[in-house]
Structure formats: structure tokens, C-alpha cells
C-alpha positions as CSV (number, residue, x, y, z in Angstrom):
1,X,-35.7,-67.3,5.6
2,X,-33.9,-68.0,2.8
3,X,-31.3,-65.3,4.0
4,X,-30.3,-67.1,7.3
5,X,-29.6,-70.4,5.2
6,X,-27.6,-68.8,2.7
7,X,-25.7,-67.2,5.6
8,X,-25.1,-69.8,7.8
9,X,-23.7,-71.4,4.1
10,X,-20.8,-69.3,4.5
11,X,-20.5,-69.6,8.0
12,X,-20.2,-73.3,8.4
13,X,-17.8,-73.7,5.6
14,X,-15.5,-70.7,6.9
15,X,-15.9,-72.5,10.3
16,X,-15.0,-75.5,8.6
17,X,-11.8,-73.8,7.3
18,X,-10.9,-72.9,10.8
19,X,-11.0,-76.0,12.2
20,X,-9.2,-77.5,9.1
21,X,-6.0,-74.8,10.1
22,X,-6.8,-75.9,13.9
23,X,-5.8,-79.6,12.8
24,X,-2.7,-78.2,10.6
25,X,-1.5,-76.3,13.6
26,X,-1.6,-79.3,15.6
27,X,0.2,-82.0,13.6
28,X,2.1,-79.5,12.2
29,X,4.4,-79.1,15.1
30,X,2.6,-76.0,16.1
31,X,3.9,-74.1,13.4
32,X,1.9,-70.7,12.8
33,X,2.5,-70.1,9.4
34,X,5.9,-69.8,6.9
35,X,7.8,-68.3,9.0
36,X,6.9,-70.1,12.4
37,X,9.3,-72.6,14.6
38,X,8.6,-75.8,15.5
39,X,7.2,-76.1,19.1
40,X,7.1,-79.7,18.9
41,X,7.9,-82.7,16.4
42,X,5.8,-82.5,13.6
43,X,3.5,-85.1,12.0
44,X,3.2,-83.3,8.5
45,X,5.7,-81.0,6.8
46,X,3.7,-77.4,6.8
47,X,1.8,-76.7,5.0
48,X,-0.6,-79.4,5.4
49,X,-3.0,-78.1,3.6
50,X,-2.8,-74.4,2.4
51,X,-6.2,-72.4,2.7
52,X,-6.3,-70.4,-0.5
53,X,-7.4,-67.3,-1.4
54,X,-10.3,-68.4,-4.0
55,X,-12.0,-70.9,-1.5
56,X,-12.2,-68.0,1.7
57,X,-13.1,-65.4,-0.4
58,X,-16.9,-66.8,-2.1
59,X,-17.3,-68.1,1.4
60,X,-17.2,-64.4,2.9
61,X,-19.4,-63.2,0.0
62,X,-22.0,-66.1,0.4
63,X,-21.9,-65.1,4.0
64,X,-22.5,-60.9,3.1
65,X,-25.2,-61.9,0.8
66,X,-27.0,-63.9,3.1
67,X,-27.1,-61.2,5.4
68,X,-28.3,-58.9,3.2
69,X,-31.0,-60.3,1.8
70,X,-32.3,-60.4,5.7
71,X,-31.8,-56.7,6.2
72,X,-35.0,-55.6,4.7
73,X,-37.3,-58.7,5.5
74,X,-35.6,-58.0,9.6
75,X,-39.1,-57.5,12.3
76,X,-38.0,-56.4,16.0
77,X,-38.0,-59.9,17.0
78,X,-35.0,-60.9,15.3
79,X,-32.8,-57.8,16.9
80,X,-30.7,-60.4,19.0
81,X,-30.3,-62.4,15.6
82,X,-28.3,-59.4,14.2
83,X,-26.1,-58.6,17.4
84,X,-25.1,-62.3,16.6
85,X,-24.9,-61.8,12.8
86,X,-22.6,-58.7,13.3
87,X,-20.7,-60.6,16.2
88,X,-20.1,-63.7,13.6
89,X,-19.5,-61.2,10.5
90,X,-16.7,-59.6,12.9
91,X,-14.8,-62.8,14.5
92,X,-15.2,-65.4,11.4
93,X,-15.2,-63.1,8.7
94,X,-13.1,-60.5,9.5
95,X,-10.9,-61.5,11.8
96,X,-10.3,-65.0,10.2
97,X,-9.9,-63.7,6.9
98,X,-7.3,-61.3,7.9
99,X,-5.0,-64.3,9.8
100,X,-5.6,-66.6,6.7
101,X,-4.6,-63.8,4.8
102,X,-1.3,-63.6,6.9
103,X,-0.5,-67.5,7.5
104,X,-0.9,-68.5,3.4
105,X,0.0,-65.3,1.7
106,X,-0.6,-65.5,-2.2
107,X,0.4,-63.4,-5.2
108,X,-2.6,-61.5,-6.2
109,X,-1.1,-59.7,-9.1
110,X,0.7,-56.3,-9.4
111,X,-1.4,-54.4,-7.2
112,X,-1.4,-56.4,-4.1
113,X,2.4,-57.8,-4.3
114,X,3.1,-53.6,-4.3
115,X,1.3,-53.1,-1.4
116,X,1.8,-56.4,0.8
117,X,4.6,-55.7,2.5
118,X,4.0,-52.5,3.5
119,X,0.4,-52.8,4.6
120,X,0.0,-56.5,4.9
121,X,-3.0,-56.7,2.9
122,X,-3.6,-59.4,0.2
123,X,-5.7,-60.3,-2.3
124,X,-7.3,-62.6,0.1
125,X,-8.5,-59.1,1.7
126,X,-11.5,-58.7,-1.4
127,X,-13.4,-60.7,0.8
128,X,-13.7,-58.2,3.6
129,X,-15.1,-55.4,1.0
130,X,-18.8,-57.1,1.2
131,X,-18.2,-57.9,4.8
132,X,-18.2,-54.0,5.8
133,X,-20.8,-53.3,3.4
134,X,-23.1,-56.3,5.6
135,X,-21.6,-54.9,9.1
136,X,-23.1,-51.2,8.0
137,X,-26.6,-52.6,6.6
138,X,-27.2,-54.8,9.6
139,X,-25.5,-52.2,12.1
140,X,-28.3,-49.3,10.6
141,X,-31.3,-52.2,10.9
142,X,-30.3,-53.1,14.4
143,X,-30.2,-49.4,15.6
144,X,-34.1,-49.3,14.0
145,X,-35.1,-52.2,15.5
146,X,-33.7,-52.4,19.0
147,X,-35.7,-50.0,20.5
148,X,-38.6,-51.6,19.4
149,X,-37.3,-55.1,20.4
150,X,-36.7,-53.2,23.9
151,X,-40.2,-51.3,24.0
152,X,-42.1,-54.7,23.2
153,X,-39.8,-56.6,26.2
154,X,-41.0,-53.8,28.6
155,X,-44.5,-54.3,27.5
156,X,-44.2,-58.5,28.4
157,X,-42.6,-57.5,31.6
158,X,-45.1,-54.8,32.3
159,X,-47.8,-57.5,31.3
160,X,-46.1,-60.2,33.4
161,X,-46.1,-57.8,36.7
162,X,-49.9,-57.2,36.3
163,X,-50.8,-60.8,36.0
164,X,-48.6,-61.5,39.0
165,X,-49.9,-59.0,41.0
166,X,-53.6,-60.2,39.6
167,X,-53.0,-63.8,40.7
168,X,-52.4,-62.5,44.1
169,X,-55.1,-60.8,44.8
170,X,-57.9,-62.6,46.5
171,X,-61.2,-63.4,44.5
């Protein structure tokens, strides 16, 4: 499904921007952002690199579009590959965004530099806009196909108790 791929686009390179700030953290003294101390010598001034804005957010929209063009093409089999759509959407989009947004704030013009220190939100935060439209679409498929994911599992284990008892009985 050409939905998955484009997904998992956006997934591996946000995953690659988390372990990219996983290697910063670590030769850079163990610095969490600006405003972080030392916890011990580091290798490489901070930043090291500084994740910006315009590279997290087409990742996080890659990532909403992918999972919205599987949203209407979805059969019950794939209910567990939503749980772990929404689950992903949730900890590497959301989450993530949100901490990159803290550890390498950016100017994002006269509307966000009002509002940043009061609310903490950035312009980096655009990205989460298509996230929560995905979360909805695949949280409303998910409630229509889990039950029938769960009434065709019954039926398999109701099938596989029948043959079981069958294969017991003797000819």
C-alpha cells in the first residue's frame, strides 16, 4: 500500500532526527538544549547540529498523509496496524515535535514570537495540525474495524476448538 510507504517515509526520517539529537546530546556534554549545563566535558560546542523547523515539519506532514491515504483502503485485518499507527503518530510525531520545538526554538514570525513565551508553542508546532487531523481519521476507522478484527479472531478460535476437539475424538 502505497500509504504505509509514504508513512513510514516520514517515520524513518523523524526517527532519524531523533537519533541525530541522541548523538548531539551525547558529545555535547549532555546538554539538553540552550539553556542546559554541562553534565560532562563536551566533544562539540552545542549545538551540534540544530534540528530546524523546515526539515521536522514536511516530515510530520509526509507522515499524516501517509496515514490518510490508508484510512479508507483500512480491512479488519489491519486493526493492529492502526493501534501502532496512532501509537507512532503520538510518541514520534507529537511528542518529538513538541521537544524539538522546545530544544531549537526559532523565530516564526510575529505571531508565534507573541505567543512563545507564554504558551511555549512555535512555529515548529504547524506540524502537529495534520497530526491530529490523522490521530482522529485513524482513531474513527479503528473504532469501525476492531470489532470486526475481534468477531473474526473469535471465529478462528471458535474454529480452532472444534478441530481440536475433532482430532480427539476417535474414528
Amino acid at each position: 500500500m502505497i500509504g504505509r510507504t509514504v508513512f513510514m517515509v516520514g517515520a524513518l526520517g523523524m526517527l532519524t532526527l531523533v537519533l541525530l539529537y541522541g548523538v548531539a546530546f551525547v558529545v555535547g556534554g549532555g546538554r539538553i538544549g540552550w539553556a542546559g549545563t554541562l553534565e560532562w566535558s563536551d566533544g562539540v560546542p552545542w549545538p551540534m547540529m540544530a534540528i530546524r523547523a523546515w526539515v521536522i515539519i514536511p516530515l510530520c506532514w509526509i507522515a499524516a498523509a501517509g496515514s490518510l491515504l490508508l484510512v479508507p483502503a483500512a480491512r479488519w485485518p489491519q486493526a493492529l496496524d492502526f493501534m501502532f499507527l496512532i501509537a507512532v503518530t503520538l510518541v514520534l510525531f507529537g511528542m518529538m515535535t513538541l521537544i524539538f520545538a522546545k530544544v531549537y526554538p526559532e523565530s516564526g514570525g510575529t505571531f508565534f514570537d507573541s505567543i512563545q513565551h507564554a504558551t511555549g508553542i512555535h512555529w515548529t508546532s504547524i506540524a502537529l495540525a495534520p497530526q491530529a487531523i490523522s490521530l482522529v481519521a485513524l482513531g474513527i476507522r479503528l473504532s469501525i474495524l476492531l470489532p470486526q478484527y475481534n468477531a473474526a479472531i473469535r471465529e478462528q478460535n471458535e474454529n480452532l476448538r472444534r478441530m481440536r476437539e475433532n482430532l480427539r475424538k476417535p474414528f
